[in-house]
ROTORKE-941205 format. One record per atom (N, C-alpha, C, O): residue number from 1; residue in three letters; x, y, z. Coordinates in Angstrom, 3 decimals, always signed. Atoms other than C-alpha are relative to their C-alpha. Layout:
<sites>
{n: NUM&res: Ala&x: X&y: Y&z: Z}
...
</sites>
This chain:
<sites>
{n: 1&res: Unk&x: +0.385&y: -1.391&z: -0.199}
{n: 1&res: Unk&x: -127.891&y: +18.137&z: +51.990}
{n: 1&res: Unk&x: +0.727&y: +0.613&z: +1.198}
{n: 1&res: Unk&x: +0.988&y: +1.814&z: +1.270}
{n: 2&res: Unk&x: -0.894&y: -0.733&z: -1.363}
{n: 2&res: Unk&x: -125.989&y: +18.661&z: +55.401}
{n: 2&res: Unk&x: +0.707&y: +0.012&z: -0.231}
{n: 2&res: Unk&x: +1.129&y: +1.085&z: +0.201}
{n: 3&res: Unk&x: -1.515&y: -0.308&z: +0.653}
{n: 3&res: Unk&x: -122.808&y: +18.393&z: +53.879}
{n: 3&res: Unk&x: -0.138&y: +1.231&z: -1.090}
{n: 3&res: Unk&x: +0.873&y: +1.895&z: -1.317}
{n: 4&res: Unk&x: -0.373&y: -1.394&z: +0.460}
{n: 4&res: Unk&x: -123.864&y: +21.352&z: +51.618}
{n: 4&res: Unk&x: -0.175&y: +0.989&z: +0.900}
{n: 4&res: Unk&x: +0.425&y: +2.050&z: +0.725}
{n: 5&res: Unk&x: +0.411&y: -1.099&z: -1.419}
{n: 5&res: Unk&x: -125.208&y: +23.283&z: +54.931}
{n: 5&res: Unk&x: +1.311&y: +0.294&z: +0.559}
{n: 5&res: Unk&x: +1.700&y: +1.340&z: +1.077}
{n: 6&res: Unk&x: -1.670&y: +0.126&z: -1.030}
{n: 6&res: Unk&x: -121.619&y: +22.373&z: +56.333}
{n: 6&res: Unk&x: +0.855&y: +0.522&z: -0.645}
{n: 6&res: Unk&x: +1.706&y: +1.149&z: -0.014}
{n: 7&res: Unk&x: -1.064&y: -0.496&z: +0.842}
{n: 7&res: Unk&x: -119.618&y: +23.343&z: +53.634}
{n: 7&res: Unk&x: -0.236&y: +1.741&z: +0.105}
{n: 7&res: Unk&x: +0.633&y: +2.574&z: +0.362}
{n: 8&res: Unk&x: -0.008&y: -1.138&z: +0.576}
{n: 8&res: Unk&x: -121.464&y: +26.493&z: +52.845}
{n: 8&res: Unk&x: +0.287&y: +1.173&z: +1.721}
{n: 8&res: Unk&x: +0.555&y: +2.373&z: +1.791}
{n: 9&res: Unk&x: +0.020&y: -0.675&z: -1.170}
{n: 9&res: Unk&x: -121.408&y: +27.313&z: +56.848}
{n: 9&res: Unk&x: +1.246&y: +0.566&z: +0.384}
{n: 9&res: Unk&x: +1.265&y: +1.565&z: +1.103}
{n: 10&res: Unk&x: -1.110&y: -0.024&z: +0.194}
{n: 10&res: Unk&x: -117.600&y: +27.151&z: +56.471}
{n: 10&res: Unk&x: +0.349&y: +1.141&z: -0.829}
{n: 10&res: Unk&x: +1.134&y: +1.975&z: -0.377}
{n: 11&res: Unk&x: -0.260&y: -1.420&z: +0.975}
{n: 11&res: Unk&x: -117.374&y: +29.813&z: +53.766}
{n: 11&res: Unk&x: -0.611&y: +0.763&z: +0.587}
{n: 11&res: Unk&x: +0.019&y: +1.820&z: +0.618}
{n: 12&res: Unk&x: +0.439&y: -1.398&z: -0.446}
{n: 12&res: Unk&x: -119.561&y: +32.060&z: +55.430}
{n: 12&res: Unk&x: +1.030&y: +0.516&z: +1.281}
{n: 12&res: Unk&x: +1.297&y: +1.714&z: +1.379}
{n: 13&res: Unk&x: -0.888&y: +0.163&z: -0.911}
{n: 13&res: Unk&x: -117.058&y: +31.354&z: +58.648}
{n: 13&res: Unk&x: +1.151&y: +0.909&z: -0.707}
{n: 13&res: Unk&x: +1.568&y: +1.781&z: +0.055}
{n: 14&res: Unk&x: -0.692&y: -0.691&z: +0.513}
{n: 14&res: Unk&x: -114.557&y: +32.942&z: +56.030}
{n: 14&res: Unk&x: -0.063&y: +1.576&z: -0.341}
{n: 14&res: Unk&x: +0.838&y: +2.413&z: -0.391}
{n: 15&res: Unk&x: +0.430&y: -1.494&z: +0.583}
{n: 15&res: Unk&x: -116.231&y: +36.098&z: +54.922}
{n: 15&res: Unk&x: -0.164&y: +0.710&z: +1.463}
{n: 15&res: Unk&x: +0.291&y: +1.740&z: +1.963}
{n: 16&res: Unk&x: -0.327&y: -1.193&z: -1.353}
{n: 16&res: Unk&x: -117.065&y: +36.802&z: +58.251}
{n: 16&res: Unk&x: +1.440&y: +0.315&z: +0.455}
{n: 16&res: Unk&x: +1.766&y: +1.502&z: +0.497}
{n: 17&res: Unk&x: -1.261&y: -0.696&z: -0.942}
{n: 17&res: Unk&x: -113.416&y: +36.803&z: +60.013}
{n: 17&res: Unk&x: +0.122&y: +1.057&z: -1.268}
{n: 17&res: Unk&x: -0.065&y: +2.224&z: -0.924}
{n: 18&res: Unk&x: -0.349&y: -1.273&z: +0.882}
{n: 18&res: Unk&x: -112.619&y: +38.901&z: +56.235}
{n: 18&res: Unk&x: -0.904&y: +1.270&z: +0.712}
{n: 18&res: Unk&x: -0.580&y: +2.165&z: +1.493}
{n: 19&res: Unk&x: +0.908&y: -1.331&z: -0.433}
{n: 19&res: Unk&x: -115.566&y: +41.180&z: +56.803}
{n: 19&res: Unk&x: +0.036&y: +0.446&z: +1.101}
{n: 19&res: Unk&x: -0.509&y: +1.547&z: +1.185}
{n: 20&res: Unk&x: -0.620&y: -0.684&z: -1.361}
{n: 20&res: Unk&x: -114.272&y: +41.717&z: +60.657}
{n: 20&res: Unk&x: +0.767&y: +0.661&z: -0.598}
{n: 20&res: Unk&x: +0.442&y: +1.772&z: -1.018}
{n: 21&res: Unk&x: -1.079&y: -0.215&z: +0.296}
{n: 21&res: Unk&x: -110.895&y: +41.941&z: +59.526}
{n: 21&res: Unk&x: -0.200&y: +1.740&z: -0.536}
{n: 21&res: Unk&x: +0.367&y: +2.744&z: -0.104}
{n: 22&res: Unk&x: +0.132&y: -1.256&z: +0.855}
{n: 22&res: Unk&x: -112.098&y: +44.817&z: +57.211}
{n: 22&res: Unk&x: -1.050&y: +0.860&z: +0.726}
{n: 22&res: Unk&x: -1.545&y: +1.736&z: +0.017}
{n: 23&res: Unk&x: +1.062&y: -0.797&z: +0.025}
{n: 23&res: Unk&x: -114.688&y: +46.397&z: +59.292}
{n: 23&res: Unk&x: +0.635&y: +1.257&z: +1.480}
{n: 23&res: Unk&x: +0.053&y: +2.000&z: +2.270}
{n: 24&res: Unk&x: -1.299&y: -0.740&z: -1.114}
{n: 24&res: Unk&x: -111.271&y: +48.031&z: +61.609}
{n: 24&res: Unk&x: -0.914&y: +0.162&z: +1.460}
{n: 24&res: Unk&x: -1.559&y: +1.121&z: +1.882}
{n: 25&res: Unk&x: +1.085&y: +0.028&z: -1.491}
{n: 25&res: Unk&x: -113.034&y: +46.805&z: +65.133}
{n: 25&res: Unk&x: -1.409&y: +0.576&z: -0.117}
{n: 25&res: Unk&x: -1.786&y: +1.360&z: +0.754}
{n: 26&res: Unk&x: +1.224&y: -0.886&z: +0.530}
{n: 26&res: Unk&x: -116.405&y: +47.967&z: +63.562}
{n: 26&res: Unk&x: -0.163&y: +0.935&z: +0.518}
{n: 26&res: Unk&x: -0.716&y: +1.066&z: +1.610}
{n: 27&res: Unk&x: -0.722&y: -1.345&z: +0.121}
{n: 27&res: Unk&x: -115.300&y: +51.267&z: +63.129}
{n: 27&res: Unk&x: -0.864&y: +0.107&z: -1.786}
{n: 27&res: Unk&x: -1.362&y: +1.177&z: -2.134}
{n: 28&res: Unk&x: +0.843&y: -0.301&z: +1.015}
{n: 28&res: Unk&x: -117.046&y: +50.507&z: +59.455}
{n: 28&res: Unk&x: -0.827&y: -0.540&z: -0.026}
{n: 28&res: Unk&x: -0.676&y: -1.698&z: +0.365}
{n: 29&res: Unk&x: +1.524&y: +0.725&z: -0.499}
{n: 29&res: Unk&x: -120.922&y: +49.674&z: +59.438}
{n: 29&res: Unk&x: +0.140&y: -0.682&z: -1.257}
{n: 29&res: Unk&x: -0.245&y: -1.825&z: -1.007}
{n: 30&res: Unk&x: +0.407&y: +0.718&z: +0.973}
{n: 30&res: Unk&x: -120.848&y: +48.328&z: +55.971}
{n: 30&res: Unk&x: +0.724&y: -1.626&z: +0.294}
{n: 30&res: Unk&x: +0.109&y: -2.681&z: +0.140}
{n: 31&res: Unk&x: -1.153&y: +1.170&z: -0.197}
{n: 31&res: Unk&x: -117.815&y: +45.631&z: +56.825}
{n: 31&res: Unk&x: -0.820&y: -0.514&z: +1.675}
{n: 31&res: Unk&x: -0.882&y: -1.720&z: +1.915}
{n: 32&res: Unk&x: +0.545&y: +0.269&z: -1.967}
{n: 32&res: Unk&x: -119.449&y: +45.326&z: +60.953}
{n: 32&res: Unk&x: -0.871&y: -0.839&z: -0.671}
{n: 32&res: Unk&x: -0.532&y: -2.020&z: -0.737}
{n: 33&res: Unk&x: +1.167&y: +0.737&z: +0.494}
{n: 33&res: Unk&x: -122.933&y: +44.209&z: +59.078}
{n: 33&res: Unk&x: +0.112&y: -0.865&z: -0.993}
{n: 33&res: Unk&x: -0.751&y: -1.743&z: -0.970}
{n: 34&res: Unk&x: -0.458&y: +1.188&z: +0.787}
{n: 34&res: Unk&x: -121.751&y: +42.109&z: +56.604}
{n: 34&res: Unk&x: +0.831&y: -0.780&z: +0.816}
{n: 34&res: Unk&x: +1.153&y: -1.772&z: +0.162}
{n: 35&res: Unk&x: -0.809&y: +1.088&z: -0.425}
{n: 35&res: Unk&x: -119.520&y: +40.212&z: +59.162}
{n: 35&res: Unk&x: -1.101&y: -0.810&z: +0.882}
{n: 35&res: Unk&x: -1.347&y: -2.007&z: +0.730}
{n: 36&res: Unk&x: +0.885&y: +0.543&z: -0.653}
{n: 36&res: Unk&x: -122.321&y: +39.988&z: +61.943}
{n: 36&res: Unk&x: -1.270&y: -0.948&z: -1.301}
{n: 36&res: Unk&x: -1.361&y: -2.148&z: -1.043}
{n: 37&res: Unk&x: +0.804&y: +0.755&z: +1.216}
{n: 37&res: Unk&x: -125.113&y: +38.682&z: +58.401}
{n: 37&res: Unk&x: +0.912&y: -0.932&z: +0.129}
{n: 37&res: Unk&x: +0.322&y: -1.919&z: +0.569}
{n: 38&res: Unk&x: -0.499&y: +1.646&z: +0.989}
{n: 38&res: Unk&x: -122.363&y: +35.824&z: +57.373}
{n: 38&res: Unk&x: +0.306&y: -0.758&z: +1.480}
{n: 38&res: Unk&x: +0.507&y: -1.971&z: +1.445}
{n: 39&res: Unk&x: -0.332&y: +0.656&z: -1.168}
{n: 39&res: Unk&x: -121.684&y: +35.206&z: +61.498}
{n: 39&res: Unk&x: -1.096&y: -0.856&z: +0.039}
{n: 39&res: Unk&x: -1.101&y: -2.082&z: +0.151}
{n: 40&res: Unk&x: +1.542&y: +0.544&z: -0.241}
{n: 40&res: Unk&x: -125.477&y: +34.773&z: +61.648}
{n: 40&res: Unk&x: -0.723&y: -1.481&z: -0.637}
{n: 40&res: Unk&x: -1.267&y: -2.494&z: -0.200}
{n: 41&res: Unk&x: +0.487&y: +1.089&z: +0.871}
{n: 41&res: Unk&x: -126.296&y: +32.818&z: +58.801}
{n: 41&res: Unk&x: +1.142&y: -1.309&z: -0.258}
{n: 41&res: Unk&x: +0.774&y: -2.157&z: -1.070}
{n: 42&res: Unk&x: -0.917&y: +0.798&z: -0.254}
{n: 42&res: Unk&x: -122.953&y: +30.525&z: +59.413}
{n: 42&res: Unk&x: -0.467&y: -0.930&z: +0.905}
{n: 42&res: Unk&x: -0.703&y: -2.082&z: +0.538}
{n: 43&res: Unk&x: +0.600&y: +0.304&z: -1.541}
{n: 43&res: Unk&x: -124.174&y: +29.635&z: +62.945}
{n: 43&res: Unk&x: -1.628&y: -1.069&z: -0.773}
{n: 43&res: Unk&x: -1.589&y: -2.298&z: -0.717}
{n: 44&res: Unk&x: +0.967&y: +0.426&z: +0.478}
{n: 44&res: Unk&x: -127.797&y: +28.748&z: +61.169}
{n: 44&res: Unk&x: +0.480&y: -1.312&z: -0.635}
{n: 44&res: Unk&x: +0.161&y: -2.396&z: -0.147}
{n: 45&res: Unk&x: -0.309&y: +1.387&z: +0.949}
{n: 45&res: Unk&x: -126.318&y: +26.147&z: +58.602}
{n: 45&res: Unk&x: +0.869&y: -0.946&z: +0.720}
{n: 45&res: Unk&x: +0.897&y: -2.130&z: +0.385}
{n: 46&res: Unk&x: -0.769&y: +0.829&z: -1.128}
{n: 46&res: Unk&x: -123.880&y: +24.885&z: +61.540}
{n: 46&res: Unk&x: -1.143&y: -0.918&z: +0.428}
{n: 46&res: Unk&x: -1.180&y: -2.114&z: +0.139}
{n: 47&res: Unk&x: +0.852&y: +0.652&z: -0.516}
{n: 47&res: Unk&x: -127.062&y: +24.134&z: +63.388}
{n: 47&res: Unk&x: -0.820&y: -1.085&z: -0.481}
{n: 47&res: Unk&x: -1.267&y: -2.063&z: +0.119}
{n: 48&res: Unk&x: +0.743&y: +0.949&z: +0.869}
{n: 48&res: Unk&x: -128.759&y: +22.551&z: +60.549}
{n: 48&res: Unk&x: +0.522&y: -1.174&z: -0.112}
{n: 48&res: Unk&x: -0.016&y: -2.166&z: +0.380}
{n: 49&res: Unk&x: -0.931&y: +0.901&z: +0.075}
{n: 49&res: Unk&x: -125.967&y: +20.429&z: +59.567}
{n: 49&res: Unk&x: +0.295&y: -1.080&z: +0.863}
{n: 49&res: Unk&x: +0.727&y: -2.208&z: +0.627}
{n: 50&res: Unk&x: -0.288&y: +0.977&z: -1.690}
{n: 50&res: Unk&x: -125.858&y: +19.222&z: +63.675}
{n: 50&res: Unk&x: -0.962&y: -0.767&z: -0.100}
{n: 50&res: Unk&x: -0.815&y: -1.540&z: +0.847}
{n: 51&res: Unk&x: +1.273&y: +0.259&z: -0.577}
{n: 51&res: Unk&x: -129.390&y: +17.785&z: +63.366}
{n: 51&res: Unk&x: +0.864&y: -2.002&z: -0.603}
{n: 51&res: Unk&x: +0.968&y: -3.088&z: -0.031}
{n: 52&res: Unk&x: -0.258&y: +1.145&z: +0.214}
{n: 52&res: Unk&x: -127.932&y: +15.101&z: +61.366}
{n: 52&res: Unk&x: +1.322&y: -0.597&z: -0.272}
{n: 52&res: Unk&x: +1.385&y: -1.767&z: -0.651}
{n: 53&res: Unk&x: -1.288&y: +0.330&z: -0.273}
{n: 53&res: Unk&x: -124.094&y: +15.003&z: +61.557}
{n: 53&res: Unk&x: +0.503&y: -0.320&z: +1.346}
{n: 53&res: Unk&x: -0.229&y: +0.027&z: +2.272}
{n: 54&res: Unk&x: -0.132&y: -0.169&z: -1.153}
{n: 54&res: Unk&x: -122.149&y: +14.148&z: +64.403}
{n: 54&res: Unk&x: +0.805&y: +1.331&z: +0.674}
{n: 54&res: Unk&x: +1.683&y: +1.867&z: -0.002}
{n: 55&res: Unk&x: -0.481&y: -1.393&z: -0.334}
{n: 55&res: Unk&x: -121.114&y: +17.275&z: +66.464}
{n: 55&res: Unk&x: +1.744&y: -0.269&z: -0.133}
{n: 55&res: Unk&x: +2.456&y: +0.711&z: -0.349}
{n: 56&res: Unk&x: -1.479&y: -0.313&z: -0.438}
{n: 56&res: Unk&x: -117.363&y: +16.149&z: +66.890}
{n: 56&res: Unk&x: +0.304&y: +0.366&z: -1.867}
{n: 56&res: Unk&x: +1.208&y: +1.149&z: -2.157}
{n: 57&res: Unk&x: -0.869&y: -0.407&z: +0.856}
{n: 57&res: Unk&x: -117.223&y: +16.125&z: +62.818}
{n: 57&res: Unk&x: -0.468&y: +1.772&z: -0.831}
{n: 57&res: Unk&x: +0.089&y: +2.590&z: -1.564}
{n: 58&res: Unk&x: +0.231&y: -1.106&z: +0.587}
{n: 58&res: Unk&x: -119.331&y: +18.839&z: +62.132}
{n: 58&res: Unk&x: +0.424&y: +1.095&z: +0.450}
{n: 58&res: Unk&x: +0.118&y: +2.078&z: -0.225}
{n: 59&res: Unk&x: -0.378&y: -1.215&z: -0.401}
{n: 59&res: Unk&x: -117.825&y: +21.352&z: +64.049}
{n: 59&res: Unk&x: +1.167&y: -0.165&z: -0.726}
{n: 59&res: Unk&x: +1.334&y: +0.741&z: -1.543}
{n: 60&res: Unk&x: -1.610&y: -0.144&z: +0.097}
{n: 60&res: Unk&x: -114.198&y: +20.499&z: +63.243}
{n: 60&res: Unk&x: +0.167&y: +0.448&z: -1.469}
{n: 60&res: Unk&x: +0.903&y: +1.245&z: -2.051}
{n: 61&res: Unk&x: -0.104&y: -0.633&z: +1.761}
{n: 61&res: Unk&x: -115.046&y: +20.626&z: +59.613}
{n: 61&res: Unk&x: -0.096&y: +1.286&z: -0.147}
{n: 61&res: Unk&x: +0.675&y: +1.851&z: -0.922}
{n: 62&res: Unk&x: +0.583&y: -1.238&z: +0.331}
{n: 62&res: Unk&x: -116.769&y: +23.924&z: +59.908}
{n: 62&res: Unk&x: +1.266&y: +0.730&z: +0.646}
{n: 62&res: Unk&x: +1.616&y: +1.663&z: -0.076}
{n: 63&res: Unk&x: -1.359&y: -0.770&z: -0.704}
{n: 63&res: Unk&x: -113.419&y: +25.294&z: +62.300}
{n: 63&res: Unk&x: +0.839&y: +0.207&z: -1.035}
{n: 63&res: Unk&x: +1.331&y: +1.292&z: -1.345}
{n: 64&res: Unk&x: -1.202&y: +0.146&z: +0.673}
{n: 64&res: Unk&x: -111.116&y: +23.718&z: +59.746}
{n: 64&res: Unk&x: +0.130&y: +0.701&z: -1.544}
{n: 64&res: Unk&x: +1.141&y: +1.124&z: -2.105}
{n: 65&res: Unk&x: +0.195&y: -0.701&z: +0.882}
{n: 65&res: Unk&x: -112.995&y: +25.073&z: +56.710}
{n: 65&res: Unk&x: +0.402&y: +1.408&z: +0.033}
{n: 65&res: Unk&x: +1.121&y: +1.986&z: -0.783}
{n: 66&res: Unk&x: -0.253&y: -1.768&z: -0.907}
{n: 66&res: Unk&x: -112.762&y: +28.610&z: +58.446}
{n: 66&res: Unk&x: +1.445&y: +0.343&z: +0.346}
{n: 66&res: Unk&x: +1.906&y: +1.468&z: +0.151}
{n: 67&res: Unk&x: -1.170&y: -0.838&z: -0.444}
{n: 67&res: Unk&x: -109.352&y: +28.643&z: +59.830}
{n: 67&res: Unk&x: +0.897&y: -0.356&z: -1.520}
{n: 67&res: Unk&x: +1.537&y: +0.572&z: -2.014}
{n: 68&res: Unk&x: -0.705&y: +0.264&z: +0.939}
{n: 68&res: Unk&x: -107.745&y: +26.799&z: +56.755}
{n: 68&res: Unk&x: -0.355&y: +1.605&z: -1.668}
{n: 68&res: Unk&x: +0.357&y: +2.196&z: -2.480}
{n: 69&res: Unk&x: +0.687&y: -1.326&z: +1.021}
{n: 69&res: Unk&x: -109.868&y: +29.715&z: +54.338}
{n: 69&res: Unk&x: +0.677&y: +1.047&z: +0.537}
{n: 69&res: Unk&x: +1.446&y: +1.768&z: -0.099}
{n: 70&res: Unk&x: -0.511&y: -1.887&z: -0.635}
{n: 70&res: Unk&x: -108.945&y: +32.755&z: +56.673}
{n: 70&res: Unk&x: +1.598&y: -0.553&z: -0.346}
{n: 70&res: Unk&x: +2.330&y: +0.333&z: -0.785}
{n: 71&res: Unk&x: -1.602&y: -0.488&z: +0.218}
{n: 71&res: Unk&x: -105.280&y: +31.666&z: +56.221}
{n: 71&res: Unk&x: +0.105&y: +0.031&z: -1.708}
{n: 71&res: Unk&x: +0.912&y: +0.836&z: -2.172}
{n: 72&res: Unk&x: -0.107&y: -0.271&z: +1.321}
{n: 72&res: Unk&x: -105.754&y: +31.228&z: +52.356}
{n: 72&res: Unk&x: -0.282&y: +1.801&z: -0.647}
{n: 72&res: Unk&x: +0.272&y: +2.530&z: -1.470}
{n: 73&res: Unk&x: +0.561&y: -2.086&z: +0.344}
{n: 73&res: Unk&x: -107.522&y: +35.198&z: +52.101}
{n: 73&res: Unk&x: +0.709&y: +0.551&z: +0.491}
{n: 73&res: Unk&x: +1.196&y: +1.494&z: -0.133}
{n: 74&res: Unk&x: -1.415&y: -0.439&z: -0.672}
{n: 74&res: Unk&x: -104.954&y: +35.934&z: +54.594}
{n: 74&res: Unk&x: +1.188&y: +0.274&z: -0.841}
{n: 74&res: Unk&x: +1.966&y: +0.973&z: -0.192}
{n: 75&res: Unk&x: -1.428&y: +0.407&z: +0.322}
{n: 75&res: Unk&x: -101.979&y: +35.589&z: +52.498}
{n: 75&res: Unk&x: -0.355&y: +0.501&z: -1.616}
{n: 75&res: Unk&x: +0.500&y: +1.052&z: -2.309}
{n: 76&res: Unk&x: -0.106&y: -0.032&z: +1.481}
{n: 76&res: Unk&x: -103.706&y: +35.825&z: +48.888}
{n: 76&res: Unk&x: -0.934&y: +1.882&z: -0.514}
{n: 76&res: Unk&x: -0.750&y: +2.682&z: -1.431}
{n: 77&res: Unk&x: +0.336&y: -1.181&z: -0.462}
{n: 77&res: Unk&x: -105.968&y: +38.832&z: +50.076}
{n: 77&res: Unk&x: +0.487&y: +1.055&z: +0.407}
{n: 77&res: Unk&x: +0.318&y: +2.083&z: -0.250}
{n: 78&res: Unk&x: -0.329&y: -0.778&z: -0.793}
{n: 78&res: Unk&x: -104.324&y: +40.673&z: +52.626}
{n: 78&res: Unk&x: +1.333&y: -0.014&z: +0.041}
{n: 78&res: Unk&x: +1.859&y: +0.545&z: +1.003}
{n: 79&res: Unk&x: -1.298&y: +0.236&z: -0.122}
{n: 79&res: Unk&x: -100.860&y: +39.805&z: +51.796}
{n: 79&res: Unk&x: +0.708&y: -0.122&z: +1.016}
{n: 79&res: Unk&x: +1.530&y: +0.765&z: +1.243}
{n: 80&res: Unk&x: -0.311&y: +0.192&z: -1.107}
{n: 80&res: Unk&x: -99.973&y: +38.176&z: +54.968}
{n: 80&res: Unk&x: +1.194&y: -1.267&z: -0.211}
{n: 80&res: Unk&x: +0.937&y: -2.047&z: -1.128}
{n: 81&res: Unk&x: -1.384&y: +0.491&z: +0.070}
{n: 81&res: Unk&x: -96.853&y: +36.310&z: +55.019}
{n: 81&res: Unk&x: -0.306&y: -1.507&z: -0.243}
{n: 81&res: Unk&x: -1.127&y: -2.138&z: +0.423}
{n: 82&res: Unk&x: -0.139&y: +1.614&z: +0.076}
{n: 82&res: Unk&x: -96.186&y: +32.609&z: +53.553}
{n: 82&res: Unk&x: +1.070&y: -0.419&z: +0.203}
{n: 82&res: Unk&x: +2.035&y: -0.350&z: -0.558}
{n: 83&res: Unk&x: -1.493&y: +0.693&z: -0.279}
{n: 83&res: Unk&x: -93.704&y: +30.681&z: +55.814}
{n: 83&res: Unk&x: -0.873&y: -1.580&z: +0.038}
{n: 83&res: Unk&x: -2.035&y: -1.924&z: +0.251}
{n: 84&res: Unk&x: +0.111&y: +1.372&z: -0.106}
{n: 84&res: Unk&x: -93.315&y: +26.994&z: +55.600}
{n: 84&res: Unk&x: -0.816&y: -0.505&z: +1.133}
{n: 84&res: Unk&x: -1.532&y: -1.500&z: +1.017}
{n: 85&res: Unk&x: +0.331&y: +0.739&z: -1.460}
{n: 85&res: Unk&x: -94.342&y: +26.500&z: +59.388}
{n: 85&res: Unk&x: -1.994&y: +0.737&z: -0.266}
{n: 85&res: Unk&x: -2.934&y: +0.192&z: +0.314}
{n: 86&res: Unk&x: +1.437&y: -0.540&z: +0.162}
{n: 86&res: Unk&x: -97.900&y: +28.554&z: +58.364}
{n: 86&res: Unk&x: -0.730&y: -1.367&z: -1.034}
{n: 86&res: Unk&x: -1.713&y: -2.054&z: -0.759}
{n: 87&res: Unk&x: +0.083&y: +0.605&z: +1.189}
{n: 87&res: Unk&x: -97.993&y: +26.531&z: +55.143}
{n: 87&res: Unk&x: -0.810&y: -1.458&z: +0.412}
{n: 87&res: Unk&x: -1.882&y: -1.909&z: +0.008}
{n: 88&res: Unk&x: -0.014&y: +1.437&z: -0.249}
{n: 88&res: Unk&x: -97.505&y: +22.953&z: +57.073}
{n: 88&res: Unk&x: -1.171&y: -0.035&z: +1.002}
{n: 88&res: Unk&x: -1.718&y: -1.126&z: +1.159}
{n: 89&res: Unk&x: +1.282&y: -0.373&z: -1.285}
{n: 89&res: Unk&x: -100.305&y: +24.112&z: +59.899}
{n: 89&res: Unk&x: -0.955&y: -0.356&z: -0.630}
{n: 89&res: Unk&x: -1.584&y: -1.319&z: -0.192}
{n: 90&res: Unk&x: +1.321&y: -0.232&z: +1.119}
{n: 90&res: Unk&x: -103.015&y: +24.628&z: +56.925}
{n: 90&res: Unk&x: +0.231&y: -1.297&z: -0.921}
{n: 90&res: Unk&x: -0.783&y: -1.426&z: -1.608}
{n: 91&res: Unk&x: -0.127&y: +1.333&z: +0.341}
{n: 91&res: Unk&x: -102.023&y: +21.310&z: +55.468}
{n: 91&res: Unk&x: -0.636&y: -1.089&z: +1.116}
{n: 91&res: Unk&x: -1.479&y: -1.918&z: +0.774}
{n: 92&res: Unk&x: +0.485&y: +0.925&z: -0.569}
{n: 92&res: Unk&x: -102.710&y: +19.385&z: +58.330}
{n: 92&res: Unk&x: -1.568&y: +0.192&z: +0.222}
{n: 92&res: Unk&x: -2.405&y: -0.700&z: +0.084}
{n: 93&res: Unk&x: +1.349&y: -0.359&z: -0.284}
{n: 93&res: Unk&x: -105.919&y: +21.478&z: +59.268}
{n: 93&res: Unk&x: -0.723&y: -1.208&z: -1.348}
{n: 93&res: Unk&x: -1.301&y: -2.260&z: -1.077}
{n: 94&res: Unk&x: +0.227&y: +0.639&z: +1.406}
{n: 94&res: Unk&x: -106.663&y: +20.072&z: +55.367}
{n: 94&res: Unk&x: -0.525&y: -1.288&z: -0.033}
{n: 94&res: Unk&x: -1.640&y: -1.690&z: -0.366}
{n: 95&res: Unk&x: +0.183&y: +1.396&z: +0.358}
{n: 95&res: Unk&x: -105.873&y: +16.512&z: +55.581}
{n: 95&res: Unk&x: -0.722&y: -0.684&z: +1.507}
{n: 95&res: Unk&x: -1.073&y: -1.840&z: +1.742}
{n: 96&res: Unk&x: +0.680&y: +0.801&z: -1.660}
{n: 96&res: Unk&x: -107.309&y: +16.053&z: +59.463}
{n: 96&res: Unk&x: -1.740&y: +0.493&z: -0.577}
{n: 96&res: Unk&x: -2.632&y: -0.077&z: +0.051}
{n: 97&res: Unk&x: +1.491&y: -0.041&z: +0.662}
{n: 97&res: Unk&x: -110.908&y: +17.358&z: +57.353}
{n: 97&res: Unk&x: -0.078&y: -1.073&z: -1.112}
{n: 97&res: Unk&x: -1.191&y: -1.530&z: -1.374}
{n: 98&res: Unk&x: +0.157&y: +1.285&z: +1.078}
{n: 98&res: Unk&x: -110.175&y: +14.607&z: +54.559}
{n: 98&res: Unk&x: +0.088&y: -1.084&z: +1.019}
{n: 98&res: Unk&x: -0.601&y: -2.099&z: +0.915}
{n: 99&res: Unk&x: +0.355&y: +1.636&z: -1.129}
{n: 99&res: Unk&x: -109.740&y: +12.049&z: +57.538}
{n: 99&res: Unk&x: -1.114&y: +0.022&z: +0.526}
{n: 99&res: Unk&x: -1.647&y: -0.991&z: +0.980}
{n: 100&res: Unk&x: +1.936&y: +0.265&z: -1.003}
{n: 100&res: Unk&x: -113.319&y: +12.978&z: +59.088}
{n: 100&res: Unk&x: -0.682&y: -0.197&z: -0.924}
{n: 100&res: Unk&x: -1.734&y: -0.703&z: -0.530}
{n: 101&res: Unk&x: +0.855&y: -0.048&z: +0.726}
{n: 101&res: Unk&x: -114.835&y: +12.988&z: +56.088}
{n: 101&res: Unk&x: +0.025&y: -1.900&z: -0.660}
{n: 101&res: Unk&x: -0.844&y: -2.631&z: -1.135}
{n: 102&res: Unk&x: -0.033&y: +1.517&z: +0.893}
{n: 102&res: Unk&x: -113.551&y: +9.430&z: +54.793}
{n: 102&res: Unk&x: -0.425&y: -1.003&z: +1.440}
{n: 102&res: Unk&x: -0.563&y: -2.213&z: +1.266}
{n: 103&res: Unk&x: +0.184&y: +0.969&z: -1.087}
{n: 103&res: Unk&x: -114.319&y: +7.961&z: +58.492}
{n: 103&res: Unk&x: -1.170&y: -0.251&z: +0.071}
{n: 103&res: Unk&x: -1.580&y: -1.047&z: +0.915}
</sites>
């Protein structure tokens, strides 16, 4: 069950930076409140997840879920540039979350 708390804390980690991204320095209340909701309830399932994971993997997962996602919406979303050196970054983020998870 903490590995679905962790996972899903990770996707919300995604919607929020989107729903920043889109809420132009909350400048829009609909995009501001939907980023602060998925910040909120991210943070919640983080915490949950801590009670019985250890903090070094549950955070990194929840970072790596988040930064590896924001560069996928980044690029497939927001049409933000795909260079090799971005590419090989979000690979490792990737396989350094398949090494915590198999340890």
């Amino acid at each position: 069950m903490e590995w679905i708390a962790l996972v899903t804390a990770g996707l919300l980690e995604i919607l929020w930076a989107l729903a920043m991204k889109q809420s132009a320095g909350f400048t829009r209340p609909g995009a501001a409140i939907l980023a602060v909701a998925a910040m909120i309830a991210s943070f919640v399932l983080l915490s949950l997840a801590m009670r019985v994971l250890p903090l070094g993997t549950a955070y990194t997962v929840w970072t790596g879920i988040g930064a590896a996602g924001a560069f996928v919406v980044g690029v497939v979303v927001l049409g933000e540039p795909v260079t090799p050196l971005r590419v090989a970054g979000a690979t490792l983020i990737v396989s350094g979350l398949v090494a915590l998870k198999l340890a």
